[in-house]
BAPAGU-987854 format. One record per atom (N, C-alpha, C, CB): residue number from 1; residue in one letter; y, x, z. Coordinates in Angstrom, 2 decimals. Each point is the difference from the previous one (the first is absolute). Glycine has a CB too. Example, Ala and Ser with C-alpha at 12.3 -4.5 7.8 and 13.67 -1.06 7.14 Angstrom:
<recs>
REC   domi   nudren         Y         X         Z
REC      1        A     -5.69     13.19      7.80
REC      1        A      1.19     -0.89      0.00
REC      1        A      1.20      0.90      0.00
REC      1        A     -1.17     -1.89      1.25
REC      2        S      2.22      1.54     -1.97
REC      2        S      1.19      0.82      0.06
REC      2        S      1.09     -0.77      0.73
REC      2        S     -0.63      1.18     -2.15
</recs>
This chain:
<recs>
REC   domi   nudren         Y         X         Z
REC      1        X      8.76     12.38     -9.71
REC      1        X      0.73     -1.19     -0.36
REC      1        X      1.04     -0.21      1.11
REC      1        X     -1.98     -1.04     -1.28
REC      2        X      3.41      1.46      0.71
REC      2        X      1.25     -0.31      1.01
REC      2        X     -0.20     -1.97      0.49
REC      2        X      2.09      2.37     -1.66
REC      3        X     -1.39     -2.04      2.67
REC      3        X      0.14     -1.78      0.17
REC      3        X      0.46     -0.89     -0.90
REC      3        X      0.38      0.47      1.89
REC      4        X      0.65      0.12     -2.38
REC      4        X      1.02     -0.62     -0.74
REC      4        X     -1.19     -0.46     -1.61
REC      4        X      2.81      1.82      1.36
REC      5        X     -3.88     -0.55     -1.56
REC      5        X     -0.17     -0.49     -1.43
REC      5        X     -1.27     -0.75      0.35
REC      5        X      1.13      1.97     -1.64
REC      6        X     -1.69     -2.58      2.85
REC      6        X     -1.42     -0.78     -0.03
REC      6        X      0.33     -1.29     -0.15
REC      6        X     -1.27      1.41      1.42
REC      7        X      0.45     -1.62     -2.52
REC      7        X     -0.47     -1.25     -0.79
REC      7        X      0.45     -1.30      1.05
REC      7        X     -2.32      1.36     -1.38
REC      8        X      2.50     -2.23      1.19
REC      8        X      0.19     -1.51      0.57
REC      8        X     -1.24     -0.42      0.74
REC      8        X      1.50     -0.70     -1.96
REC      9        X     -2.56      1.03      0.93
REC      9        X     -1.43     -0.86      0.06
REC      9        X     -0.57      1.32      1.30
REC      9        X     -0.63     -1.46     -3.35
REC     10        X      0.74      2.82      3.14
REC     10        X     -0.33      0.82      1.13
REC     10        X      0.73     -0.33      1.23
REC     10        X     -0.52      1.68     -1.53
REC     11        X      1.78     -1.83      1.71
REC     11        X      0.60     -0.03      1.50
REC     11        X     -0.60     -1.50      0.48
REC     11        X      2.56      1.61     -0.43
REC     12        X     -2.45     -2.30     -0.80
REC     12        X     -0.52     -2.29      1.04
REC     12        X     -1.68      1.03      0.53
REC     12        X      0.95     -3.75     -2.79
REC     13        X     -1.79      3.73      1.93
REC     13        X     -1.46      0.45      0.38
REC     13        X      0.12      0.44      1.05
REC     13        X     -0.83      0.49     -1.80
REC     14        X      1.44      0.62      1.84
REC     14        X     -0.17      1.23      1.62
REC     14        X      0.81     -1.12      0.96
REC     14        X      0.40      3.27     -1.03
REC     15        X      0.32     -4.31      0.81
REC     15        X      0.55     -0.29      0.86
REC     15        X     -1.09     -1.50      0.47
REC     15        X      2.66      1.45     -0.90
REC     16        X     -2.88     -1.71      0.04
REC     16        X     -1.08     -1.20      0.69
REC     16        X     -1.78      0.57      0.48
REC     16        X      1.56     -1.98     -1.97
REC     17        X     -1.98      2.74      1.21
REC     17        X     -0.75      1.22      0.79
REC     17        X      0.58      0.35      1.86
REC     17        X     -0.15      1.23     -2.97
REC     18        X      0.71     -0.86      2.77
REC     18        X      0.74      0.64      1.62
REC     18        X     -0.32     -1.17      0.31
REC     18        X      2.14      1.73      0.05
REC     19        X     -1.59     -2.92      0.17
REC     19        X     -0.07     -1.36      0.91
REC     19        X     -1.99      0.22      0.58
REC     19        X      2.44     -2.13     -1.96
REC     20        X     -2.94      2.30      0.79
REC     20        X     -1.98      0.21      0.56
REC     20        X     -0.21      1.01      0.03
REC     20        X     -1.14     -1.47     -0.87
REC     21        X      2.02      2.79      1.79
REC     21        X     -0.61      1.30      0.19
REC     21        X     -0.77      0.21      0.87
REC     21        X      1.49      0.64     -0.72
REC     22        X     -1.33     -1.96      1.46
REC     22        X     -0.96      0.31      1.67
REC     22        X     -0.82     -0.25     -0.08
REC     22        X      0.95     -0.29      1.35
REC     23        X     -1.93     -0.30     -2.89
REC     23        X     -1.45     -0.46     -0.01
REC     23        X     -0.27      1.15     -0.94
REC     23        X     -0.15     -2.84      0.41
REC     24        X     -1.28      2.57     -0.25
REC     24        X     -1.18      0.52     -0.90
REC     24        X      0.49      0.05     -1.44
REC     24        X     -1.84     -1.04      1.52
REC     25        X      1.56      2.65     -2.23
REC     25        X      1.00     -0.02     -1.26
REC     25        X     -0.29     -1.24     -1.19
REC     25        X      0.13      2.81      0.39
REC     26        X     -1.99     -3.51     -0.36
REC     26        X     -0.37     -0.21     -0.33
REC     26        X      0.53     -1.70     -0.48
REC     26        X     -1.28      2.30      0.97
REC     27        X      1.11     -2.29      0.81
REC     27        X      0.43     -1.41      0.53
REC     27        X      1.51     -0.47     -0.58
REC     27        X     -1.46      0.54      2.34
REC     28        X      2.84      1.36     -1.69
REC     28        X      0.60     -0.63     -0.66
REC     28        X      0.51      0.32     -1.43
REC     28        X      0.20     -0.55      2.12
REC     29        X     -1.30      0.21     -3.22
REC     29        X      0.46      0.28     -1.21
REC     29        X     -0.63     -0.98     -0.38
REC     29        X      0.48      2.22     -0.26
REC     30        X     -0.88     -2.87      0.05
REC     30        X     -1.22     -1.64     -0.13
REC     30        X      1.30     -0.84      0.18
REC     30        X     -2.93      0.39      1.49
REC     31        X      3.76     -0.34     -0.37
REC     31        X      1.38     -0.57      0.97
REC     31        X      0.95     -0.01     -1.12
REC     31        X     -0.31      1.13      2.59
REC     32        X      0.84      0.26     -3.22
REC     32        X      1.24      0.24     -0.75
REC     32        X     -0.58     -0.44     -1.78
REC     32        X      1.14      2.36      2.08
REC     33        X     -2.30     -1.94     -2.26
REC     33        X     -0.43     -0.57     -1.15
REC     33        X      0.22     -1.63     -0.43
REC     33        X     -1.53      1.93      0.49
REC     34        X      1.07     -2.65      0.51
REC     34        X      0.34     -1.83      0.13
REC     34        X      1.47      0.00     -0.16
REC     34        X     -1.90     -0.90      1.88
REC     35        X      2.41      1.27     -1.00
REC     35        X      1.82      0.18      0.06
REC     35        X      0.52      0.19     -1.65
REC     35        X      0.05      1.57      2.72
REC     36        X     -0.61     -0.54     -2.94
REC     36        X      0.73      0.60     -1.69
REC     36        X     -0.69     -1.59     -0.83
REC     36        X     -0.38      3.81     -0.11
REC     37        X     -0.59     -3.55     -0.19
REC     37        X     -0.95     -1.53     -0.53
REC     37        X      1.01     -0.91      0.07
REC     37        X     -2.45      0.26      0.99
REC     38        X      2.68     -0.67     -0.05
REC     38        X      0.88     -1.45      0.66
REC     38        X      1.20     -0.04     -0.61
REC     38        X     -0.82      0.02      2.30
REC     39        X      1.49      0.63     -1.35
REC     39        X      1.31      0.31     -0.08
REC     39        X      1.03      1.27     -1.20
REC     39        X     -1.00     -0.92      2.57
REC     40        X      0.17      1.58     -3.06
REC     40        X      0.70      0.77     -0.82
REC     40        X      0.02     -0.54     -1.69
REC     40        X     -0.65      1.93      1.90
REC     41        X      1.85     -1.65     -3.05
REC     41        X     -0.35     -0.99     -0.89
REC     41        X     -0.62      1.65     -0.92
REC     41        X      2.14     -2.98      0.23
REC     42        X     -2.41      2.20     -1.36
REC     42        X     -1.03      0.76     -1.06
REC     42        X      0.39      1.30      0.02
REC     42        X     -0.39     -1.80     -1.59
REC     43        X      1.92      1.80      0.90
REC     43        X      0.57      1.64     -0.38
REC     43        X      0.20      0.92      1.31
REC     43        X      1.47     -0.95     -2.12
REC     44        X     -1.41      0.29      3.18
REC     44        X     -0.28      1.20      1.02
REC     44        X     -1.53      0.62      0.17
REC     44        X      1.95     -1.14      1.30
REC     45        X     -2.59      0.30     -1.29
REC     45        X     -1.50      0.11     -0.09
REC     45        X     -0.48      1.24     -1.01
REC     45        X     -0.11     -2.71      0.46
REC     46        X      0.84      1.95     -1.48
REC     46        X     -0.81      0.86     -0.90
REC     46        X      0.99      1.78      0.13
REC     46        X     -0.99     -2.71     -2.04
REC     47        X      1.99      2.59      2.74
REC     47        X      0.93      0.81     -0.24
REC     47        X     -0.73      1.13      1.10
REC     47        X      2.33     -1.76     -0.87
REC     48        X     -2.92      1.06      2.08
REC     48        X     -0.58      0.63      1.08
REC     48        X     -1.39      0.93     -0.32
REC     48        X      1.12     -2.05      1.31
REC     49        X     -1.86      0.85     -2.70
REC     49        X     -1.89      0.75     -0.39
REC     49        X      0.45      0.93     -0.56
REC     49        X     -1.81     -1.73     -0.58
REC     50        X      3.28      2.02     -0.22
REC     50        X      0.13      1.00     -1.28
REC     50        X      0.27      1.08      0.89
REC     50        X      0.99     -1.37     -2.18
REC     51        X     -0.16      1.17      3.57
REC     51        X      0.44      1.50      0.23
REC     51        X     -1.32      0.31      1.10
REC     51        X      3.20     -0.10     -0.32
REC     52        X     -4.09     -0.57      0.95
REC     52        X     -1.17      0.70      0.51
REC     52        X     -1.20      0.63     -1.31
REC     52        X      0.46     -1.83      2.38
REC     53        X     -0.32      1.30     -3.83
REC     53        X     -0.06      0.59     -0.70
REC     53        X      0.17      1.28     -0.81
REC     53        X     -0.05     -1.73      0.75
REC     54        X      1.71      1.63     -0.16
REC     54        X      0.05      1.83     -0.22
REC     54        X      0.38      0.71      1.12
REC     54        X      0.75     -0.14     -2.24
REC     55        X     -1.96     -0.45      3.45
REC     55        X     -0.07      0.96      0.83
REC     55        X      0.47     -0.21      1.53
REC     55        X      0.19      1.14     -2.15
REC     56        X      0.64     -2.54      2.40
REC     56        X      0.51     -0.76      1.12
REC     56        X      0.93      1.20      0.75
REC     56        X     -2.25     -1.90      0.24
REC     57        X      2.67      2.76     -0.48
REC     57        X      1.23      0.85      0.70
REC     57        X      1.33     -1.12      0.67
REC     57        X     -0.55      2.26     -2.11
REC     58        X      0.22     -2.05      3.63
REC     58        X      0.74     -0.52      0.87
REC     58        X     -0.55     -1.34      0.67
REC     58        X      1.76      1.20     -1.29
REC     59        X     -2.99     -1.38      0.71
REC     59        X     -0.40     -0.98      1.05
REC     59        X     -1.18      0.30      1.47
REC     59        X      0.58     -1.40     -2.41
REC     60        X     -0.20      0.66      2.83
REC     60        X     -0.82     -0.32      1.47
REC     60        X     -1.10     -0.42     -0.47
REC     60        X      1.68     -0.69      1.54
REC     61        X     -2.88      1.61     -0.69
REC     61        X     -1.00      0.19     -0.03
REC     61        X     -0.57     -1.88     -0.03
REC     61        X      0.27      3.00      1.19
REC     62        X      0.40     -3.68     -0.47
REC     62        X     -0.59     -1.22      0.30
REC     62        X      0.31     -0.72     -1.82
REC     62        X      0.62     -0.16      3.44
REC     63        X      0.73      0.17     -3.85
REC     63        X      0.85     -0.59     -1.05
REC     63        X     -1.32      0.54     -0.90
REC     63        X      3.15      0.07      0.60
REC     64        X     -3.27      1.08     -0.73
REC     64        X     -0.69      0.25     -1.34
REC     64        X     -1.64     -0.18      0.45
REC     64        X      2.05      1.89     -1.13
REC     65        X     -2.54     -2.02      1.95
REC     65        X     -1.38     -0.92      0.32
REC     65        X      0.25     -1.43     -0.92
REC     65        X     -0.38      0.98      2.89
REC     66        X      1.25     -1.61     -2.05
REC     66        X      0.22     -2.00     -0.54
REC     66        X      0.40      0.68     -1.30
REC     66        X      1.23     -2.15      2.26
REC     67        X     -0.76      3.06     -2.82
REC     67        X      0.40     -0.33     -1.46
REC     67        X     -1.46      0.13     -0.90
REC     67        X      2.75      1.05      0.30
REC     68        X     -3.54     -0.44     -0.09
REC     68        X     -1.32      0.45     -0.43
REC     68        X     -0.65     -1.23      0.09
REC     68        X     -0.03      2.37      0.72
REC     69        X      0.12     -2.88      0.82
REC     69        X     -0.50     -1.68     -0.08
REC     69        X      0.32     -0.65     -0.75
REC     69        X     -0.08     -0.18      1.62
REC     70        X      1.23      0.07     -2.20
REC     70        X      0.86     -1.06     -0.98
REC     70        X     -0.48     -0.20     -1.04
REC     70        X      1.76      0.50      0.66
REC     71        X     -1.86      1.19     -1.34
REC     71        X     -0.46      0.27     -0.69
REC     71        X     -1.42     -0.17     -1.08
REC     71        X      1.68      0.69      1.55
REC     72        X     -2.68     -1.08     -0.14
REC     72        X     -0.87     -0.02     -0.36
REC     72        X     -0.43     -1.51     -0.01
REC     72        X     -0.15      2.40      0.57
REC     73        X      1.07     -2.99      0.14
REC     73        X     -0.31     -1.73     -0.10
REC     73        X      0.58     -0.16     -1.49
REC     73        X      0.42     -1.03      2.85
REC     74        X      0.42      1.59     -3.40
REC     74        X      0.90     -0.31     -1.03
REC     74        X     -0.99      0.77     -1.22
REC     74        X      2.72     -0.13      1.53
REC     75        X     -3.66      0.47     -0.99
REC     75        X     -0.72      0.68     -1.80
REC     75        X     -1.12     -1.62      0.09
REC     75        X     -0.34      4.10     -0.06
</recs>
Protein backbone atom coordinates (compact mmCIF):
# COMPACT_ATOMS: atom_id res chain seq x y z
CA UNK A 1 0.00 0.00 0.00
CA UNK A 2 1.71 3.28 -1.59
CA UNK A 3 1.19 6.30 0.75
CA UNK A 4 -0.71 8.09 -1.46
CA UNK A 5 -3.48 5.12 -1.70
CA UNK A 6 -3.92 4.46 2.41
CA UNK A 7 -7.27 4.79 3.54
CA UNK A 8 -8.11 8.02 5.78
CA UNK A 9 -9.35 5.76 8.64
CA UNK A 10 -5.67 3.73 8.33
CA UNK A 11 -3.25 6.82 8.40
CA UNK A 12 -5.72 8.84 11.71
CA UNK A 13 -5.39 5.03 13.53
CA UNK A 14 -1.54 4.58 12.98
CA UNK A 15 -1.36 8.07 13.81
CA UNK A 16 -3.14 8.16 17.18
CA UNK A 17 -1.67 4.59 17.94
CA UNK A 18 2.01 6.14 17.62
CA UNK A 19 1.07 8.92 20.32
CA UNK A 20 0.77 5.23 22.91
CA UNK A 21 3.77 3.44 21.41
CA UNK A 22 5.75 3.73 24.56
CA UNK A 23 3.24 1.61 26.59
CA UNK A 24 2.28 -1.87 26.83
CA UNK A 25 0.63 -2.96 23.39
CA UNK A 26 -2.15 -3.99 25.48
CA UNK A 27 -2.34 -1.00 27.64
CA UNK A 28 -1.88 0.93 24.60
CA UNK A 29 -4.76 -0.43 22.64
CA UNK A 30 -7.53 -0.35 25.58
CA UNK A 31 -5.99 3.74 25.19
CA UNK A 32 -6.70 4.05 21.23
CA UNK A 33 -9.85 1.87 21.40
CA UNK A 34 -11.67 4.66 24.03
CA UNK A 35 -10.20 7.39 21.63
CA UNK A 36 -11.93 5.75 18.35
CA UNK A 37 -15.28 5.03 20.81
CA UNK A 38 -15.21 8.77 21.82
CA UNK A 39 -14.04 10.65 19.36
CA UNK A 40 -14.40 8.96 15.98
CA UNK A 41 -18.00 9.25 14.22
CA UNK A 42 -19.86 5.91 12.98
CA UNK A 43 -18.67 5.69 9.17
CA UNK A 44 -15.10 5.81 10.09
CA UNK A 45 -15.60 3.18 12.61
CA UNK A 46 -17.28 1.08 10.73
CA UNK A 47 -14.98 1.95 7.74
CA UNK A 48 -11.90 0.91 10.11
CA UNK A 49 -13.89 -2.99 11.41
CA UNK A 50 -14.47 -3.58 7.48
CA UNK A 51 -10.86 -3.12 6.42
CA UNK A 52 -9.32 -5.18 9.58
CA UNK A 53 -11.88 -7.45 8.17
CA UNK A 54 -10.25 -7.99 5.03
CA UNK A 55 -7.21 -8.36 6.62
CA UNK A 56 -5.97 -4.74 8.23
CA UNK A 57 -2.97 -4.21 5.53
CA UNK A 58 -1.07 -1.15 6.75
CA UNK A 59 -1.88 -0.93 10.16
CA UNK A 60 0.17 -0.68 13.35
CA UNK A 61 0.40 -3.44 15.31
CA UNK A 62 -1.04 -1.24 18.24
CA UNK A 63 -4.09 0.43 15.66
CA UNK A 64 -5.18 -3.03 14.77
CA UNK A 65 -5.09 -4.41 18.56
CA UNK A 66 -7.73 -1.18 19.64
CA UNK A 67 -9.52 -1.97 16.42
CA UNK A 68 -10.24 -5.67 17.51
CA UNK A 69 -11.08 -3.95 20.91
CA UNK A 70 -13.67 -1.81 19.23
CA UNK A 71 -14.75 -4.35 17.70
CA UNK A 72 -15.57 -6.46 20.16
CA UNK A 73 -17.25 -3.85 22.49
CA UNK A 74 -19.36 -3.09 19.36
CA UNK A 75 -20.71 -6.87 18.83
Amino acid sequence: MSISTVPPHVRLVNEVAEQFGHKPIEVAAAEVAVHLRDFWEPRMKKALLEHVAEGGEGLDPVALRAAEVLGQASS
